[in-house]
C-alpha positions as CSV (number, residue, x, y, z in Angstrom):
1,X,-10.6,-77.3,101.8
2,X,-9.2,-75.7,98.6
3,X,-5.6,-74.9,98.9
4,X,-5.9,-70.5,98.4
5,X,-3.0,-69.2,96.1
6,X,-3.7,-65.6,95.9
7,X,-2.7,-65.2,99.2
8,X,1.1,-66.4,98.4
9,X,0.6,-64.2,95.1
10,X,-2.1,-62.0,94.4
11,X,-0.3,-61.3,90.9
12,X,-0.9,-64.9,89.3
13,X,-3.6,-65.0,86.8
14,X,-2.6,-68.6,85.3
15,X,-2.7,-72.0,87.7
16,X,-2.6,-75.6,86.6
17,X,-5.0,-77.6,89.0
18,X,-7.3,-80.7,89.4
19,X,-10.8,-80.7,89.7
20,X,-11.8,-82.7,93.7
21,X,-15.5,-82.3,93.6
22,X,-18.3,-81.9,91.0
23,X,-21.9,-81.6,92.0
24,X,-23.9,-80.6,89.1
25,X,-23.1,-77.0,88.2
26,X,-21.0,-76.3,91.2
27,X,-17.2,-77.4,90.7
28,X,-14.5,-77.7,93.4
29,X,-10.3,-77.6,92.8
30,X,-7.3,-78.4,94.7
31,X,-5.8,-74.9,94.4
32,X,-6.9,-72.0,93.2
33,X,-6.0,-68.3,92.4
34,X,-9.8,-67.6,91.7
35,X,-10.6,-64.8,94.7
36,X,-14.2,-65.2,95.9
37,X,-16.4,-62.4,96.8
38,X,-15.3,-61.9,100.7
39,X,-14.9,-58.8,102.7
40,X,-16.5,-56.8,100.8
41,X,-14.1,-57.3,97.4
42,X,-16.2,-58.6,94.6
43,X,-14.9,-62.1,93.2
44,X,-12.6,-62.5,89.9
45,X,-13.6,-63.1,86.9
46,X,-12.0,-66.0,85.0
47,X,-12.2,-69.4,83.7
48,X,-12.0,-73.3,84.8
49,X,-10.7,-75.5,82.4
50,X,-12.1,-73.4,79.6
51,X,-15.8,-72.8,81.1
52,X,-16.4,-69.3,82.7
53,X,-17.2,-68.7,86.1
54,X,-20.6,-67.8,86.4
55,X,-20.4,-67.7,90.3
56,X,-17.7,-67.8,93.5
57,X,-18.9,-68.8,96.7
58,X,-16.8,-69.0,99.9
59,X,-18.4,-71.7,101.8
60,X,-15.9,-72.0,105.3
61,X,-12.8,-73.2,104.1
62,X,-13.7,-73.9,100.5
63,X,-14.5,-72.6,97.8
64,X,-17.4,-73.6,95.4
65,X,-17.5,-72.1,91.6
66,X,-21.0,-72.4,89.2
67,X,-19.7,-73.2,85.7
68,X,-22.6,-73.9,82.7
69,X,-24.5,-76.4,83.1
70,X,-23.1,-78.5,80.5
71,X,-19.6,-78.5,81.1
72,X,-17.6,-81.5,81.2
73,X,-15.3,-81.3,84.4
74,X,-15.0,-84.2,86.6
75,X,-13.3,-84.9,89.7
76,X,-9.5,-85.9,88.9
77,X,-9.0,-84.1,85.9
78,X,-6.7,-81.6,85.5
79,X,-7.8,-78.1,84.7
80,X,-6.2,-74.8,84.1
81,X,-7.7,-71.8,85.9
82,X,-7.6,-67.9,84.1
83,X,-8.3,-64.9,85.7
84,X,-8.7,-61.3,84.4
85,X,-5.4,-59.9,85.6
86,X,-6.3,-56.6,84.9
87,X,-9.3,-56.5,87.0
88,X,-7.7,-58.4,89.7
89,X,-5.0,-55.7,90.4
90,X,-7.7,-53.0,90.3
91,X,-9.5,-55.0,93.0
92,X,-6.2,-54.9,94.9
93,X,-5.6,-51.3,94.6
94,X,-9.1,-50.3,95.3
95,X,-9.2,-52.9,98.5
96,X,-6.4,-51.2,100.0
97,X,-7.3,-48.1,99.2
98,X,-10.5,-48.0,101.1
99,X,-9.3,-49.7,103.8
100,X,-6.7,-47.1,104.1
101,X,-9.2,-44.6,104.3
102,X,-11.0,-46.7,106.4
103,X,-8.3,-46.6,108.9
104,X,-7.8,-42.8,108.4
105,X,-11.4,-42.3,109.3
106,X,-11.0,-44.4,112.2
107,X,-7.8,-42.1,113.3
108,X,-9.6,-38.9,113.2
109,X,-12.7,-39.8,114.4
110,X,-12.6,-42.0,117.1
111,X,-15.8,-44.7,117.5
112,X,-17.1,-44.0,114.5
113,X,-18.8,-47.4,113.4
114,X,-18.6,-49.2,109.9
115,X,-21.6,-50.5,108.6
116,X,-20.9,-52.2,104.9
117,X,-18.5,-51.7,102.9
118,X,-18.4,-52.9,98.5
119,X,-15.0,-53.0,96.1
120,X,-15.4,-53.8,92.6
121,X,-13.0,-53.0,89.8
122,X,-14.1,-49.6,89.0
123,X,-14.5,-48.2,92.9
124,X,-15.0,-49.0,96.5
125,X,-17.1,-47.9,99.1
126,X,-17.0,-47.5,102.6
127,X,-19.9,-46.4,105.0
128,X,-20.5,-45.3,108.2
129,X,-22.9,-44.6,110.9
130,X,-23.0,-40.6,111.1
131,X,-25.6,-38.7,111.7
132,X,-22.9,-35.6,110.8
133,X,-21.3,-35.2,106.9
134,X,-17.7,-36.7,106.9
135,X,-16.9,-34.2,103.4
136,X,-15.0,-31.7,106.0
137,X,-12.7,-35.2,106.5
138,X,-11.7,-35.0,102.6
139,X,-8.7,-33.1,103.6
140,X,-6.6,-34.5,105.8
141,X,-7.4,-37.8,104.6
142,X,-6.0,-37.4,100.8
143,X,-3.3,-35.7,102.4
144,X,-2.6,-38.5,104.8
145,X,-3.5,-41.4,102.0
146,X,-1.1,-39.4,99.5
147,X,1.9,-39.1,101.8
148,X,1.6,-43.0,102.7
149,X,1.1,-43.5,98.9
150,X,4.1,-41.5,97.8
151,X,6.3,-43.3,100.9
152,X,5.3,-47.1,98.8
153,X,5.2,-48.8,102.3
154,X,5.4,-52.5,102.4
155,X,1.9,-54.3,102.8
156,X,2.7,-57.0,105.2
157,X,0.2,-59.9,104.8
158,X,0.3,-62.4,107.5
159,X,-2.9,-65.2,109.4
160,X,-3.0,-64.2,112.4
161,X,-5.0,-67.9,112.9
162,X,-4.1,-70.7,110.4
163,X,-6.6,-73.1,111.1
164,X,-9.7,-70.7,110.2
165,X,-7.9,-69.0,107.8
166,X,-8.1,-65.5,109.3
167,X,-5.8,-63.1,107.8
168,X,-4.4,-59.5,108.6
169,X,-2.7,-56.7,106.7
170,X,-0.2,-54.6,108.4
171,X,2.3,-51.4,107.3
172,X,4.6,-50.6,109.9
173,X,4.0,-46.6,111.2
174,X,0.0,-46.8,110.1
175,X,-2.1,-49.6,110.9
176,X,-2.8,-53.6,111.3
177,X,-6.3,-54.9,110.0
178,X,-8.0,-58.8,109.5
179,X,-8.8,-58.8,106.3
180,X,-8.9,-62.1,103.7
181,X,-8.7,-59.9,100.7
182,X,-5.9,-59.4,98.1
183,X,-3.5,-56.5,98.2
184,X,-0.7,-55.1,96.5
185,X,3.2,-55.1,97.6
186,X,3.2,-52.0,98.5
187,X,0.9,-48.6,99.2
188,X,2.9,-47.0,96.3
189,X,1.2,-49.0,93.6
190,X,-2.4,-47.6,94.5
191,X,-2.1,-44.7,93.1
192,X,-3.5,-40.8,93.6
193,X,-6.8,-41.7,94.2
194,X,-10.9,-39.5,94.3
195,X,-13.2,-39.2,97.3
196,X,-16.5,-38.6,96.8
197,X,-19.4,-38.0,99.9
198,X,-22.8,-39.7,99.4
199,X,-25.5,-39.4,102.4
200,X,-27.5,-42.5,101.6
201,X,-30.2,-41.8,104.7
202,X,-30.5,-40.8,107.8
203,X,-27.7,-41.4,110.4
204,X,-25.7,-43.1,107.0
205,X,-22.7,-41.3,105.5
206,X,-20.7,-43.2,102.6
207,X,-17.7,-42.8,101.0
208,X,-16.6,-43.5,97.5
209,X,-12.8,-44.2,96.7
210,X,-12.2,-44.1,92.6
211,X,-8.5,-44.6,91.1
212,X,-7.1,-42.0,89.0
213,X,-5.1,-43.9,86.9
């Protein structure tokens, strides 16, 4: 089991750790602040005791990173993990982001089904089974995501089971979702924020969320 830090703070970019496992490549630490790819939100990008992170794979309850080949790591010795700060917190932003419009979709059109979903630093995307455009949904939804924005609601993070590790977000007055991902204090810090309509095939409608600042 690795110890998770970026749920207690998703703002921490430094850690001082130890290395438990080493197999090879693949590299296992006590603690960690590294995020990897889950639910959609692509992993960090950083360093382990000086060696970048060529891969993050959640693997249950742990979490396994690919280093080179010939690093030196061993199990016991103390390492110091970096992440990319600055990409972090645009993962954050854009995670909540398109899960708020997620939820907006889900409020104003009732059984609509997600089908994938993708956030990396520079914008997220959510799709849905449609076999009707969702563009005449632009509207009311930037409307809706700007006036929660422009309120900064707390972003309640919370496991809603322990043991496994499930995890929820909740803002009181919108919505409550499982989600293991990182997110910011509060919906003021996402931001105004783009939607953009792609029809990727039939019965497939996505949408793209991109920051504007």
């Amino acid at each position: 089991m690795t110890h998770k830090l970026f749920w207690n703070d998703p703002y921490q970019t430094t850690l001082e750790t130890e290395v438990t496992h080493v197999a090879g490549a693949e590299v296992e630490v006590r603690e960690t602040i590294f995020f990897a790819f889950s639910g959609g939100q692509e992993s960090d990008s950083g360093s382990i005791g000086g060696y970048p992170v060529l891969e993050a794979q959640k693997q249950g309850v742990r979490i396994v990173y690919t280093l080179p080949a010939e690093h030196h790591l061993t199990p016991g010795m103390p390492v110091q993990i970096r992440i990319d700060g600055a990409r972090r917190y645009r993962l954050m932003r854009l995670h909540f982001a398109a899960e708020m419009v997620l939820q907006l979709v889900y409020q104003l059109k009732p059984g609509i089904l997600r089908i994938g979903a993708h956030i990396s630093a520079d914008k997220a995307r959510v799709d849905f089974a449609s076999d009707t455009s969702l563009a005449p949904l632009f509207a009311p939804i930037e409307a809706q995501a700007l006036a929660l924005i422009n309120s900064d609601l707390p972003i309640h993070t919370e496991f809603s089971d322990v043991a496994a590790e499930r995890r929820f977000w909740r803002v009181d007055g919108f919505a409550q979702m499982a989600c293991g991902g990182t997110h910011p204090r509060s919906t003021g810090e996402i931001g105004p924020l783009a939607l953009k309509r792609k029809n990727t095939g039939k019965g497939k409608e996505r949408i793209e969320v991109m920051l504007l600042t």
